[in-house]
C-alpha positions as CSV (number, residue, x, y, z in Angstrom):
1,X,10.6,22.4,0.8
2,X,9.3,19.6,-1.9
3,X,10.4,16.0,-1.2
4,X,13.3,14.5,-2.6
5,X,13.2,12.3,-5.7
6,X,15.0,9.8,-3.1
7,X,11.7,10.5,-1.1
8,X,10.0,10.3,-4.0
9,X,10.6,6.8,-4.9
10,X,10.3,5.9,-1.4
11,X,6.4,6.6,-1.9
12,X,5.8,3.6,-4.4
13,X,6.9,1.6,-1.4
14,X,3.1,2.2,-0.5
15,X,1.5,0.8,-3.8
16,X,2.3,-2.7,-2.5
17,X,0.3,-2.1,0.7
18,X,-2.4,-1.2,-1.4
19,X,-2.4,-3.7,-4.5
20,X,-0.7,-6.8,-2.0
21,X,-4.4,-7.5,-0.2
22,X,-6.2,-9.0,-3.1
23,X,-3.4,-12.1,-2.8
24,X,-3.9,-12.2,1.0
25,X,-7.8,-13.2,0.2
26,X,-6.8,-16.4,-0.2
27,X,-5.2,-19.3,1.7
28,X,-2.7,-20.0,-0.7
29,X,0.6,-18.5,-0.1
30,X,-1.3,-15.9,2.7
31,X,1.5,-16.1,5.2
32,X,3.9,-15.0,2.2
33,X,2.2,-12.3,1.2
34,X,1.3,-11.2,5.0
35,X,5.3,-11.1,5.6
36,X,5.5,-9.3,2.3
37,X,3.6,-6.5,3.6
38,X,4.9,-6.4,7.2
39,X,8.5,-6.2,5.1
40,X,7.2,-2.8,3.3
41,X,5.7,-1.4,5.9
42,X,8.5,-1.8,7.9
43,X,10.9,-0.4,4.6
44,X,8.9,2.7,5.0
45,X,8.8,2.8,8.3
46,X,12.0,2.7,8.3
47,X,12.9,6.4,6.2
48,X,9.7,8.2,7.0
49,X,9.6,11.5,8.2
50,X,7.1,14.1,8.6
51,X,7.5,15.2,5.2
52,X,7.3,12.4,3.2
53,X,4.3,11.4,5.6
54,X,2.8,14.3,4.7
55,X,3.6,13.9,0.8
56,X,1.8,10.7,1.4
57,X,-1.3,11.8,3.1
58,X,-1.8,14.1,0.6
59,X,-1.5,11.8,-2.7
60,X,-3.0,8.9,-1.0
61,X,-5.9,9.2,-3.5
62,X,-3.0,9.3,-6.5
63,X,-1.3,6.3,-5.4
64,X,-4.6,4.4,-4.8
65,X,-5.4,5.0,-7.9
66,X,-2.4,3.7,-9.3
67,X,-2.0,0.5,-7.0
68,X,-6.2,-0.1,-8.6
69,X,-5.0,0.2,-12.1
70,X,-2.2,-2.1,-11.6
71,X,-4.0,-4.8,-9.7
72,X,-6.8,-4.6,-12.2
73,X,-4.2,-5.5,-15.2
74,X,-2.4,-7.9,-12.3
75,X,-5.3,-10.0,-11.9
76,X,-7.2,-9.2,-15.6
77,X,-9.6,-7.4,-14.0
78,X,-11.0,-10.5,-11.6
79,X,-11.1,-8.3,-8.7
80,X,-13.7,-5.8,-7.3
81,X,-11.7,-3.3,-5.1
82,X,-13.6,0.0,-3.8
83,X,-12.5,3.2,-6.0
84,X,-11.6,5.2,-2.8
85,X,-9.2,3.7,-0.2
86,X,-11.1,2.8,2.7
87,X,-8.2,2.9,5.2
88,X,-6.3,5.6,6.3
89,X,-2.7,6.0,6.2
90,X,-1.8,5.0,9.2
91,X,-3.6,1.6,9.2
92,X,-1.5,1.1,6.1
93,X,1.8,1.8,8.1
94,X,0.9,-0.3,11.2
95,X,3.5,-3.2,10.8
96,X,0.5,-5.9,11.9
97,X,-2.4,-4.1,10.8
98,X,-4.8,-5.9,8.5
99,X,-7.4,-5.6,6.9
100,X,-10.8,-7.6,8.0
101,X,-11.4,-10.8,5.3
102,X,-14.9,-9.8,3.5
């Protein structure tokens, strides 16, 4: 059985998680944008089950793609973000997980 498209849409909840860290780089407004992702993860958190974990584990390449693309025209292209995702999927659902400041 395929995912919903209620599921469907569900998984762009997960773009955010991925495009939302560039804005936590920087002092300005990082609490914000740190309660902004806590409030998706927890959104997704929230509906997931098995299968749309699973849908996600297997397009997390997809919709890393996507959240790159979007960031890039976000920010014109002023960021340098890796290609791949280097973090798994469930470091992106953790609620307080973050992501080390380089």
């Amino acid at each position: 059985m395929g995912i919903s498209s209620e599921q469907d849409a569900r998984t762009t909840r997960l773009s955010p998680l991925l495009t939302l860290r560039f804005k936590c780089r920087t002092a300005y407004n990082a609490n914000h944008w740190q309660a902004e992702i806590m409030s998706f993860r927890t959104q997704i958190n929230e509906d997931l089950t098995q299968n749309l974990r699973n849908h996600l584990q297997e397009n997390q390449v997809k919709i890393h793609e996507k959240a790159l693309n979007y960031v890039k025209q976000k920010t014109g292209y002023e960021v340098n973000f890796p290609e791949n995702c280097p973090y798994t999927l469930d470091q992106l659902l953790e609620i307080n997980w973050l992501p080390e400041k380089s």
